[in-house]
C-alpha positions as CSV (number, residue, x, y, z in Angstrom):
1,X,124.7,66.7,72.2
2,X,122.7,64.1,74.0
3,X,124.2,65.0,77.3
4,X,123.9,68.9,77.0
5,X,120.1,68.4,76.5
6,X,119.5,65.8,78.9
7,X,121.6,68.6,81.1
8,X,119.4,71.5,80.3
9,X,116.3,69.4,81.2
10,X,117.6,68.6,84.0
11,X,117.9,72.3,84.6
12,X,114.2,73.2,83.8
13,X,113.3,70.4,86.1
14,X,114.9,72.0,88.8
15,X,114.0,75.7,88.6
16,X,110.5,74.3,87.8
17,X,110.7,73.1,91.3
18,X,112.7,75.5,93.1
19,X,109.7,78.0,91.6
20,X,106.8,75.4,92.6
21,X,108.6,75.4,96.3
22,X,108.7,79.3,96.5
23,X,105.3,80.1,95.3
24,X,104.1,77.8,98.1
25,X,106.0,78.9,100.5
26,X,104.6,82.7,100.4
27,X,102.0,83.9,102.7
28,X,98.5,84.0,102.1
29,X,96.8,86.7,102.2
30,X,95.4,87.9,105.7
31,X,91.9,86.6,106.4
32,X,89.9,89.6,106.0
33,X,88.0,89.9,109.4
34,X,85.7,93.1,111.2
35,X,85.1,92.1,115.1
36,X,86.3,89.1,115.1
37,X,83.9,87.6,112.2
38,X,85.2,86.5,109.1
39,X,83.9,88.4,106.0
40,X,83.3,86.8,103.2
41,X,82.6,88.2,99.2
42,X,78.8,88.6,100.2
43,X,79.5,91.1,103.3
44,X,81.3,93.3,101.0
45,X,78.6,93.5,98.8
46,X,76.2,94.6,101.1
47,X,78.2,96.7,103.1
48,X,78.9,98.6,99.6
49,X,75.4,99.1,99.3
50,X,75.0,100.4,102.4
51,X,78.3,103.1,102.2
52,X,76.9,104.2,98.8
53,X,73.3,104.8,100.6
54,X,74.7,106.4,103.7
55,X,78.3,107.1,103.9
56,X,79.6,108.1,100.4
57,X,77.7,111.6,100.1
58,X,80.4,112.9,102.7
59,X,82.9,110.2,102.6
60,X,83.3,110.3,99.0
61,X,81.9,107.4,96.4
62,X,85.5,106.1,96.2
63,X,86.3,106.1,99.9
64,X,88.2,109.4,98.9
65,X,86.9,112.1,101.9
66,X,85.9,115.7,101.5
67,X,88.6,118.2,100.4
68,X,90.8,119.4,102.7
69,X,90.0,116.8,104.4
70,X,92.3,118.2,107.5
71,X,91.4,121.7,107.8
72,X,88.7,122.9,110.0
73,X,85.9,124.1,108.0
74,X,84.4,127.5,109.0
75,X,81.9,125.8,111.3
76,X,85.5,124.3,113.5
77,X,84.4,120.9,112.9
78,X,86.6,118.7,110.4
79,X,85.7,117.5,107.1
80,X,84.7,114.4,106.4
81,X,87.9,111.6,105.7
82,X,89.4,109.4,103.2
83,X,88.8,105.5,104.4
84,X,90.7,104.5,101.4
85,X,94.3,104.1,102.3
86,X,95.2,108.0,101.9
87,X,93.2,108.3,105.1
88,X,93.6,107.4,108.7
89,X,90.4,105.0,109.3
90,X,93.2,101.8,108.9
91,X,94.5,103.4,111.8
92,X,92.3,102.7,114.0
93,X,91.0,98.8,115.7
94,X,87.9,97.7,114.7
95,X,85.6,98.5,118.3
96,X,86.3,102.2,117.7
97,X,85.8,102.5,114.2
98,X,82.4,100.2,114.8
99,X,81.9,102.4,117.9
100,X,82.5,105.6,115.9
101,X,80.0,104.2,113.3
102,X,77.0,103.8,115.7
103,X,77.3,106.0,118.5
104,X,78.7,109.3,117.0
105,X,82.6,110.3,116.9
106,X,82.0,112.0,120.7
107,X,81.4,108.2,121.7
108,X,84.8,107.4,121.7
109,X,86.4,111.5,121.7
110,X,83.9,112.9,124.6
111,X,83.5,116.4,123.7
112,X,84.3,116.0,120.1
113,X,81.8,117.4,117.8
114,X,81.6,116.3,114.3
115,X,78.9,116.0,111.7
116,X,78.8,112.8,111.1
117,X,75.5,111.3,112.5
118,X,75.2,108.3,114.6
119,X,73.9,105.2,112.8
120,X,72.7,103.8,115.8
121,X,68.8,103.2,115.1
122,X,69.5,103.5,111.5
123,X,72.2,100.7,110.2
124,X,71.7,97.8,112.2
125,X,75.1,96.3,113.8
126,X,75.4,93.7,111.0
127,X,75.2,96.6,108.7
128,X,78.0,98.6,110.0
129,X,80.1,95.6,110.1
130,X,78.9,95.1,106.7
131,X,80.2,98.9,105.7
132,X,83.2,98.1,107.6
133,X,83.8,94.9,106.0
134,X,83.7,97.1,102.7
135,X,85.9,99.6,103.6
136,X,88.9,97.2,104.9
137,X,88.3,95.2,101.6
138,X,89.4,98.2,99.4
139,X,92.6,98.7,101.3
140,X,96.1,97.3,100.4
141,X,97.6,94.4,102.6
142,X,100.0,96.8,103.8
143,X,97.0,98.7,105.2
144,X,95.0,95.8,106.4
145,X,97.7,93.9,108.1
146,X,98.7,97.1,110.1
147,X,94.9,97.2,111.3
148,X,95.0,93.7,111.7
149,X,97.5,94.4,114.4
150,X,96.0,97.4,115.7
151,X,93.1,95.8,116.5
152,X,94.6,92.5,118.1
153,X,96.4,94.2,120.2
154,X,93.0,96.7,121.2
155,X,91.5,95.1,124.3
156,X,88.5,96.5,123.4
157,X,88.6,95.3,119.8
158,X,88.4,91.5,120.6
């Protein structure tokens, strides 16, 4: 009897640390990042602000776009998009989506004419990093890591 506990301690012992070694040995999380510059838990804060006052009356309050989001409304001009991860935003490297953000859509599409406004003399640049910093913090690591990689390997984006 002695032996058959001493055994199954033994045991525990051993998936305890097979089970200490693995949870170690996972991945942290990616480093949350817009531009280069880390964000931390106050830059999402304030760059939910900021979408709420100027972004979420098209974009939705949860990130979730206009309906239909990818038919042409009657004026031609597309709908405003998801950024949450049913959308396309994680698509795309950080420089365009900043670019997008402050310069109008036809910045980085010439001749593309949307209705979203350029936040250029309105958000500052911290600010749309800020709102950027927001939207990538709401998306899945899946998502993230994929625009992680889309934007290291934009030349623009570094």
């Amino acid at each position: 009897m002695k032996q058959l506990v001493l055994t199954g301690l033994a045991g525990a012992a051993a998936l305890t640390a097979v089970t200490v070694w693995a949870g170690s040995a996972k991945e942290e999380p990616l480093a949350l990042t817009v531009l280069g510059e880390v964000v931390d838990a106050a830059m999402i804060d304030h760059g939910e602000t900021i979408y709420a006052e100027n972004c979420a009356s098209c974009h939705g309050t949860k990130l979730e776009g206009q309906p239909d989001w990818r038919r042409r409304l009657e004026n031609g001009r597309m709908p405003a998009p998801p950024h949450d991860a049913d959308g396309h935003t994680w698509h795309h490297a950080d420089r365009p989506l900043f670019t997008i953000t402050k310069r109008g859509v036809g910045a980085v599409v010439p001749g593309y004419d949307s209705d979203m406004p350029a936040f250029e003399g309105i958000l500052t640049d911290a600010e749309i990093v800020a709102t950027l910093a927001y939207i990538k913090s709401t998306w899945p690591e899946r998502e993230r890591a994929f625009q992680a990689e889309v934007t290291a390997n934009d030349e623009g984006g570094k």
